[in-house]
N, C-alpha and C positions, 0 to 999 in steps of 0.2 A: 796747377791745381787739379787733382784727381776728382772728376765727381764720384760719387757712389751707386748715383743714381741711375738704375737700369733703363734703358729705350724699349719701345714697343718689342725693335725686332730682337732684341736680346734674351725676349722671354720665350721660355718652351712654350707649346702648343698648348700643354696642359695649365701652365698660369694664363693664357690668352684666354683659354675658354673660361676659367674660373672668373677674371674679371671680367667678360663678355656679361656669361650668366649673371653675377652679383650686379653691375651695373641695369641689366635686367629688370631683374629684382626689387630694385632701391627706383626705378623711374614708373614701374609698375600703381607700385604703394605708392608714391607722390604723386601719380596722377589720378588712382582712385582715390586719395584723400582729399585733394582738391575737388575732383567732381562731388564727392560727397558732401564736402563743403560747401559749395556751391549751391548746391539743388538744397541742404537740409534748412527747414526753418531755423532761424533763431533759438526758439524756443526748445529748441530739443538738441542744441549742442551746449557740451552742458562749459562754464564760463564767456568770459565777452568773443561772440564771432571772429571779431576784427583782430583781436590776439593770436588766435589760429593761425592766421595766413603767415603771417613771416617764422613763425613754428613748422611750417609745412615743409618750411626749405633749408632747415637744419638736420642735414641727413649725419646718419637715417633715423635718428630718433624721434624729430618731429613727425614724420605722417607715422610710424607705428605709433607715439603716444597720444594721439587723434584719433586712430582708428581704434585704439583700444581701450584710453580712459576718457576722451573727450565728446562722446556721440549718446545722448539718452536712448535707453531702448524703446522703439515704437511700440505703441497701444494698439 
């Protein structure tokens, strides 16, 4: 059976850094959305808190859709 699937050292330089960086990227935002989550009141993310978190870890849409519809703007 043939796999298809490419190994780390199979890939050029240029696809290593490109996963490097995106991986990057995607731990970045999940960990400012968590800390965000974390430190924000209740009261100012906007649906139930508790819903957020296992949201946070459906990459990558959960923390971009946290950080960009879920968070009231501060007064």
């Amino acid at each position: 059976m043939n796999s298809t699937r490419k190994r780390w050292r199979d890939l050029s330089e240029r696809q290593r850094a490109a996963i490097l960086v995106l991986a990057s990227v995607e731990l970045s935002l999940t960990a400012t959305a968590v800390v965000d989550l974390w430190r924000r009141p209740a009261d100012e993310v906007k649906g139930a808190k508790p819903l957020w978190w296992p949201a946070l870890f459906v990459q990558p849409v959960g923390p971009l859709a946290y950080l960009l519809f879920g968070r009231r703007r501060r007064s």
